[in-house]
C-alpha positions as CSV (number, residue, x, y, z in Angstrom):
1,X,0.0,0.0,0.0
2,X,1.1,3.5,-0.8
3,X,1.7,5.8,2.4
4,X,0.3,9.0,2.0
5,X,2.7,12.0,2.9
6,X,1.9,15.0,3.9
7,X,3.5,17.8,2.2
8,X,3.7,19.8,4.4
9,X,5.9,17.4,6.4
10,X,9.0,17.5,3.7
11,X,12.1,18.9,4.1
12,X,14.4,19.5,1.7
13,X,17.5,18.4,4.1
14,X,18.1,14.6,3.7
15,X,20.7,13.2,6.6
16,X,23.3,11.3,4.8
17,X,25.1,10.7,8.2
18,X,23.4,12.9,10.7
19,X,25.9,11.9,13.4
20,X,29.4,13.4,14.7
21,X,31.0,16.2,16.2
22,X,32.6,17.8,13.3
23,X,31.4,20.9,11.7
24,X,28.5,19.4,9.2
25,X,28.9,19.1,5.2
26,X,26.1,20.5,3.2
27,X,25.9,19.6,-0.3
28,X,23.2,20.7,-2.6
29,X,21.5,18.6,-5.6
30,X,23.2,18.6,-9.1
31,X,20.5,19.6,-11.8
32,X,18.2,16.4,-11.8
33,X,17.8,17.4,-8.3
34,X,18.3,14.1,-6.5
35,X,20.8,13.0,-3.2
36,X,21.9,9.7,-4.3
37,X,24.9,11.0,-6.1
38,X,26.6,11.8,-2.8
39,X,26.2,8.8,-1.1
40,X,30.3,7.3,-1.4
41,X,31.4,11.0,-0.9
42,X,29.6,10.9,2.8
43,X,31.0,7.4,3.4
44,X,34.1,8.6,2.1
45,X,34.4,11.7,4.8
46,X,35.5,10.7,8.6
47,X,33.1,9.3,10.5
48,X,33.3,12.6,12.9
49,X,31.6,14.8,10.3
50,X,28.1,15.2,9.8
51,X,27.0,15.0,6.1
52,X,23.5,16.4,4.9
53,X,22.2,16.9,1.1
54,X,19.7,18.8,0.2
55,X,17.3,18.0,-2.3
56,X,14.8,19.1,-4.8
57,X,11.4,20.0,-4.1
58,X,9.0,18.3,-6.8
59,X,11.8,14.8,-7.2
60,X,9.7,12.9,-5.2
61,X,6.2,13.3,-6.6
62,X,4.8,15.1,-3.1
63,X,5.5,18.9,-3.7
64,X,6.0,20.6,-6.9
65,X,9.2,22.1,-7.7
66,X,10.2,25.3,-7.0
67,X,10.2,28.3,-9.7
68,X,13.2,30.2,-9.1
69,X,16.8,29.8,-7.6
70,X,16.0,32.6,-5.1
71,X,13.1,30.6,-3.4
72,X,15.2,27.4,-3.8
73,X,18.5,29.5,-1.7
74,X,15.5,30.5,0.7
75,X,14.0,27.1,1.5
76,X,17.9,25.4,1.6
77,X,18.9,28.2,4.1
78,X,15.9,27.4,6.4
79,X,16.3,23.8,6.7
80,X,19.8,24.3,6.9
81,X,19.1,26.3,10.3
82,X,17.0,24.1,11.5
């Protein structure tokens, strides 16, 4: 069965190791707007760093993607915050 998701519920910010005392890695999606890609790079960094990717609204089918690079830079800068 398909689990209904609430949009309002997503985050753009997608822990790829979310634990460590290091100062955290931030990488941002390359134009098709999915994480995957960085996957070996976060297993590749010491284990002491946190490493978080953000993706793009609208890649999973819940929210629709964003129009503009300014609203994109506003929503990454919020959940980076968070």
């Amino acid at each position: 069965l398909r689990r209904r998701v609430d949009p309002g519920d997503w985050s753009p910010l997608v822990p790829l190791r979310a634990t460590g005392t290091g100062r955290p890695l931030f990488c941002v999606h390359p134009g098709g707007g999915g994480v995957l890609c960085y996957v070996k790079l976060a297993r590749s960094i010491p284990s002491d760093r946190p490493v978080y990717a953000l993706q793009a609204p609208g890649v999973d089918g819940v929210r629709s993607p964003l129009k503009s690079i300014e609203e994109m830079a506003a929503e990454y800068v919020e959940a980076i915050r968070t």
